[in-house]
C-alpha positions in Angstrom: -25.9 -215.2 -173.0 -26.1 -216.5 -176.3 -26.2 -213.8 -179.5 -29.3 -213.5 -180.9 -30.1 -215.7 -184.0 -31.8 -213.9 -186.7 -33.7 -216.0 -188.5 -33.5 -216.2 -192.5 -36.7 -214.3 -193.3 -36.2 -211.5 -191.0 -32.6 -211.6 -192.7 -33.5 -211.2 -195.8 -36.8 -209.1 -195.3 -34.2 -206.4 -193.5 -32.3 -206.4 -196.2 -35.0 -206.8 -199.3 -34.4 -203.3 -200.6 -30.9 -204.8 -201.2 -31.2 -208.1 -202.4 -34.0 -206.6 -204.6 -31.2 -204.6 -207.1 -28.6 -207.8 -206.6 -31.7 -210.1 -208.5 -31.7 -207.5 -211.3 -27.5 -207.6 -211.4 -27.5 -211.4 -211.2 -30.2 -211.4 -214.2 -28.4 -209.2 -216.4 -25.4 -211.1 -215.9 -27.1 -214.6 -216.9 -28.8 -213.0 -219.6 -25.0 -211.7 -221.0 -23.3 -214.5 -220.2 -25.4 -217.6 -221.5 -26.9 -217.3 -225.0 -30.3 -219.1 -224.1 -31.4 -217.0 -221.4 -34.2 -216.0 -223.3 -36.1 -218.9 -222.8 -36.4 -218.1 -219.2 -38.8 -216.1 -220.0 -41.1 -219.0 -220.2 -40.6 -218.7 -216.8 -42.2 -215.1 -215.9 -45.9 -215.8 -215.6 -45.4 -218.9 -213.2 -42.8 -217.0 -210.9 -45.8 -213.9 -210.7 -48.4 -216.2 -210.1 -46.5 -217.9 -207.5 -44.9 -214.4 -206.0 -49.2 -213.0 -206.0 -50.1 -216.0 -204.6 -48.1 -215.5 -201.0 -48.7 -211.9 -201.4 -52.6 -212.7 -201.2 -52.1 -215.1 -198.9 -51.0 -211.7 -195.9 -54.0 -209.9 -196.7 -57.0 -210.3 -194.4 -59.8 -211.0 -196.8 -62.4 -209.9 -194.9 -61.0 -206.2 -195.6 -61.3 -206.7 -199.0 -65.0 -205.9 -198.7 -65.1 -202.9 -196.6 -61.9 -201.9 -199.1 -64.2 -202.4 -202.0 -66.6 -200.5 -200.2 -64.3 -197.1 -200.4 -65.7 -195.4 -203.5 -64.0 -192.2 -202.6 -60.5 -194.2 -203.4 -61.9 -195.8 -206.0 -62.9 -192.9 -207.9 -59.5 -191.1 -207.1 -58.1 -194.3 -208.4 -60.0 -194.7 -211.7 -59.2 -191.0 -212.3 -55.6 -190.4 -211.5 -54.5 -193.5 -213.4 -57.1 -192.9 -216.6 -57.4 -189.3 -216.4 -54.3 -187.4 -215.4 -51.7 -190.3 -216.0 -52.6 -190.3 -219.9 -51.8 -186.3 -219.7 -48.5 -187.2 -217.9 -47.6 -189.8 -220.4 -48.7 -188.0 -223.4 -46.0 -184.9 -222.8 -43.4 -187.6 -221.9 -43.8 -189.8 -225.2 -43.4 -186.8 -227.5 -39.6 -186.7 -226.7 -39.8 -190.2 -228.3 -42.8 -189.6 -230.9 -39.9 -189.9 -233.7 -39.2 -193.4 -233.1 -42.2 -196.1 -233.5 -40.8 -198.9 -231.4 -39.7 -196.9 -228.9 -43.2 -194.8 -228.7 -45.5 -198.1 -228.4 -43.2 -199.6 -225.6 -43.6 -196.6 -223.8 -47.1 -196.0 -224.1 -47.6 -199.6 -223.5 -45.8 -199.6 -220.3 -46.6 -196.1 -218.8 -50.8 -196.5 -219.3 -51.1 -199.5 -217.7 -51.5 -199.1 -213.9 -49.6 -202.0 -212.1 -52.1 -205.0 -210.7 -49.0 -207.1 -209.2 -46.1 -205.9 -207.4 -47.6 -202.6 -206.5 -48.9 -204.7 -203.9 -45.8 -205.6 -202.3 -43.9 -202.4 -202.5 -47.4 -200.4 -201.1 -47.0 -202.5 -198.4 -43.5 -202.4 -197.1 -44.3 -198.8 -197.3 -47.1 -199.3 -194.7 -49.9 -198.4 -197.9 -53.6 -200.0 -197.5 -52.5 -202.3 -200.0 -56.2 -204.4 -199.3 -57.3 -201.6 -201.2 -55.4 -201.8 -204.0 -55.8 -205.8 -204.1 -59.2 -204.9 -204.2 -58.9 -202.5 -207.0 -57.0 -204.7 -208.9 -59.7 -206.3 -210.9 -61.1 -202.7 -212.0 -57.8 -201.6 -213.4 -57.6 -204.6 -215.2 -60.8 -204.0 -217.1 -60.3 -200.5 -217.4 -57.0 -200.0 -219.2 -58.1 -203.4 -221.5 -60.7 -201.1 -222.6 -58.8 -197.7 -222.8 -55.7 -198.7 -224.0 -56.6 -199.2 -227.5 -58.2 -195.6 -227.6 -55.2 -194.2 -225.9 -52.8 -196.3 -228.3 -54.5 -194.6 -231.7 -54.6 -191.3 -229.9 -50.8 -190.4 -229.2 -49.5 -193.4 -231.5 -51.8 -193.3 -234.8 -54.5 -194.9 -236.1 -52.5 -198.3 -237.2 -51.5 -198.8 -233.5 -54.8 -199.5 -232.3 -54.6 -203.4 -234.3 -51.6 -204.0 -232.3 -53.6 -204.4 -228.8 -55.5 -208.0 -228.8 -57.8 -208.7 -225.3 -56.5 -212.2 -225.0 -53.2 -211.4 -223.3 -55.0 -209.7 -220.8 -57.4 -211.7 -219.8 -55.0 -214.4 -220.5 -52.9 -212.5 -217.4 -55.9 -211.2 -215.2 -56.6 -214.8 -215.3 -53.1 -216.6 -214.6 -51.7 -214.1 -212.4 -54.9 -212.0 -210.1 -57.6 -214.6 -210.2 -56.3 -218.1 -209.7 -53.5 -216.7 -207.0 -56.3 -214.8 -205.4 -58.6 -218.1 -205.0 -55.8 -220.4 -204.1 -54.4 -218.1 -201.2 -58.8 -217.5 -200.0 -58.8 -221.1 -199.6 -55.8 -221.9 -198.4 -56.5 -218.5 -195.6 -59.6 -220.5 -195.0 -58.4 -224.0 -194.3 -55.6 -222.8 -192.4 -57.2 -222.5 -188.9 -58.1 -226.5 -189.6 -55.8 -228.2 -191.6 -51.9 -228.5 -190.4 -50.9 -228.9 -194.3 -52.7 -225.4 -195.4 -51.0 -223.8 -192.0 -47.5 -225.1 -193.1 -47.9 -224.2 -197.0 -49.3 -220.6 -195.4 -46.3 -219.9 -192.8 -43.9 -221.3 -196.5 -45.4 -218.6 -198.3 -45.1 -215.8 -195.4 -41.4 -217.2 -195.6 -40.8 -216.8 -198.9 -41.8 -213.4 -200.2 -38.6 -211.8 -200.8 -37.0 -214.7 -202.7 -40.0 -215.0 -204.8 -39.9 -211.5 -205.8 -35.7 -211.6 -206.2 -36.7 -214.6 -208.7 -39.2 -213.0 -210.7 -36.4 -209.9 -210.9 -34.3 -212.2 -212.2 -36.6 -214.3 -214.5 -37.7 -211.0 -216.3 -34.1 -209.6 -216.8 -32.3 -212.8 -217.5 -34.9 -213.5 -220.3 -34.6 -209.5 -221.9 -30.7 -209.1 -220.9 -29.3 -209.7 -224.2 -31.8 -207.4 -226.1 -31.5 -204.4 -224.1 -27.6 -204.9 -224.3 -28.2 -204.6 -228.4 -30.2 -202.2 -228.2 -29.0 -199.8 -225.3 -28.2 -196.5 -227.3 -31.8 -196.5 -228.5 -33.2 -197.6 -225.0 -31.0 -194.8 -223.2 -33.3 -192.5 -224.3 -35.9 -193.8 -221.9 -34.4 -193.8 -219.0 -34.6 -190.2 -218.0 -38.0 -190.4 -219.4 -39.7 -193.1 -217.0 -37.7 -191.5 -214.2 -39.2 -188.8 -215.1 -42.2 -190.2 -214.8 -41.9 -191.7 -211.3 -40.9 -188.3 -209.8 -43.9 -186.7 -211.4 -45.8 -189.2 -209.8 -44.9 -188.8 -206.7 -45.9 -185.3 -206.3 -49.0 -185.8 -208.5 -49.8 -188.5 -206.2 -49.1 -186.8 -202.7 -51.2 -183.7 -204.2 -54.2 -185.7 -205.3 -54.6 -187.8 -202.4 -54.8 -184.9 -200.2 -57.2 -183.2 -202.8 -59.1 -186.4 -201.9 -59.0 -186.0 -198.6 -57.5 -189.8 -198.0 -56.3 -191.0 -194.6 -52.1 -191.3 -194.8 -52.1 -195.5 -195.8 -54.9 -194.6 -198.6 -52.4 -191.7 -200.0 -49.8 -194.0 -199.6 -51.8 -197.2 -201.6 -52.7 -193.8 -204.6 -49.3 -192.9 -204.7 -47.8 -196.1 -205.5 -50.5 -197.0 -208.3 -50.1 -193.8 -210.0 -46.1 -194.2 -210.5 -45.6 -198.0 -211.0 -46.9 -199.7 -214.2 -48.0 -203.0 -215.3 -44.8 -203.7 -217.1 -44.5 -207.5 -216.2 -47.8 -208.1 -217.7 -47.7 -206.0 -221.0 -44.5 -207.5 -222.0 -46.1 -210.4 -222.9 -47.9 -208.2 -225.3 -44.8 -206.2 -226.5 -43.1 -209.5 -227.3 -46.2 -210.6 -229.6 -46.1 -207.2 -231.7 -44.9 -207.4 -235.4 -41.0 -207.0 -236.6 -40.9 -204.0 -237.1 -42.1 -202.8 -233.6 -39.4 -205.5 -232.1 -37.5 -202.9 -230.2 -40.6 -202.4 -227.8 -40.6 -205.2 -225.4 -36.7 -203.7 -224.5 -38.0 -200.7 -224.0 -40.6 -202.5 -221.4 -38.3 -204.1 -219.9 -36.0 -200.9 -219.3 -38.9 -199.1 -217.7 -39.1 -202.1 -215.4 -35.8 -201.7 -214.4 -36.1 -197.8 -213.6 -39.2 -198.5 -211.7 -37.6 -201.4 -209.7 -34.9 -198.7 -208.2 -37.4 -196.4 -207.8 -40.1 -198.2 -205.8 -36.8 -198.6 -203.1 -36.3 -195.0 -203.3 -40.2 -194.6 -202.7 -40.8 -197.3 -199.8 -38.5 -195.0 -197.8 -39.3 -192.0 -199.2 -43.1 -192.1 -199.8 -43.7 -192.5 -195.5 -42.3 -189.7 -195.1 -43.9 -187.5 -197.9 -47.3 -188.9 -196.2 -46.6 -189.5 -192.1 -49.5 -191.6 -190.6 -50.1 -189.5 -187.5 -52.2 -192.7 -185.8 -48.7 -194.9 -186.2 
């Protein structure tokens, strides 16, 4: 009998926790290597938009609703991320508090609660990531509001003219909204149209190397400024994983305080630890001169998180078995 053939997506979807760090390796090394990497970062927001789009287009949107509909996670949601996150972040950023740049990159990063990718991870992780799709518009508008406050808080006074609204709205719009529509009608036509049911089975196709090309996008584009700045930026590192193991537990506990079924844990757990990094650096690369170390340190804690959501996809099932599975 002939061998099995695997086919290229199941290929790379079995291996996706490893072709996920090789995107960051091949981005560092393009950004190192060729002096006008940077402008790849004109790149970023089109590769999202394009990764969100086929990410929306595997969720059932008819369980957005009934997601919507679970105020229980919403409120645990609302508070872990904007209550007990800001408490988390506001110990960690005092081992920094010396350094301005390096503070408002880090507060930037860690107070955002990720809207994108979050969505991905949860879900190879087997998280009700509906419910965190659904989410997604009420984290937007909730850390564009409380960010600024936050900011002055554990930054000073003159940090809170440094957040403008029009990058994120300028995001929400580009990267949650627009995706979202195009993949509701193209779930709709499907079922009719054979063009909608071939650009829907591409998408399905093409997760993984959509998410390996945003990897690279973002890191190409910052390579060559973290590699300037890396003795300052090292600093960091133990910081956001830090972060990402206090998370964890912080998430596991509240979710149980909560009383949420295992996928619902799961879905908390992932939004507490992983941060909106990919749409804040936008605004990190917008702030003035003398804060021009922060987008670096936004792009460092993406690269922490990026190795830690593979240690939390395998790890996180476990921490929260779904006895129904």
């Amino acid at each position: 009998m002939p061998a099995h053939r695997v086919a290229p997506r199941e290929w790379m979807e079995r291996r996706q926790l490893a072709l996920y760090p090789a995107a960051i390796v091949a981005g560092l090394s393009v950004g190192l290597a060729l002096p006008g990497a940077d402008l790849l970062g004109a790149g970023i927001d089109p590769a999202i938009a394009l990764l969100l789009y086929v990410t929306f287009l595997g969720v059932p949107f008819a369980r957005i609703g009934a997601a919507f509909r679970d105020v229980r996670f919403l409120l645990t949601l609302l508070a872990l991320n904007f209550v007990v996150v800001p408490v988390v972040v506001f110990a960690l950023s005092r081992l920094v508090a010396h350094d301005a740049a390096l503070l408002v990159g880090l507060l930037l990063v860690l107070l955002t609660p990720c809207i994108d990718y979050v969505i991905v991870f949860s879900a190879l992780a087997g998280a009700a990531h509906e419910k965190l799709l659904a989410a997604a518009p009420l984290l937007m508008i909730a850390q564009l509001v409380l960010l600024p406050g936050y900011l002055s808080l554990f930054a000073g006074p003159s940090a809170l003219g440094i957040i403008e609204p029009g990058p994120f709205a300028e995001a929400f719009l580009v990267l949650i909204a627009i995706p979202l529509l195009a993949a509701a009608i193209t779930q709709r036509a499907a079922p009719r149209d054979r063009a909608f049911r071939a650009v829907a089975r591409a998408g399905a196709a093409s997760m993984v190397p959509l998410m390996m090309l945003v990897l690279f996008v973002v890191v190409a584009s910052q390579a060559r400024r973290i590699a300037a700045d890396a003795a300052s930026l090292v600093a960091l590192v133990p910081i956001y994983a830090g972060f990402l193991v206090v998370m964890a537990g912080i998430g596991i506990v509240t979710a149980r305080l909560a009383r949420l079924d295992a996928p619902s844990a799961r879905a908390l757990t992932f939004s507490g630890a992983t941060r909106n990094s990919l749409v804040v650096l936008p605004l990190a690369l917008a702030l003035p001169p003398a804060l021009a170390l922060a987008p670096a340190a936004v792009v460092t804690q993406t690269l922490v998180e990026l190795v830690g959501m593979v240690v939390y996809v395998r790890l996180v099932p476990r921490l929260v078995p779904d006895p129904t599975s």
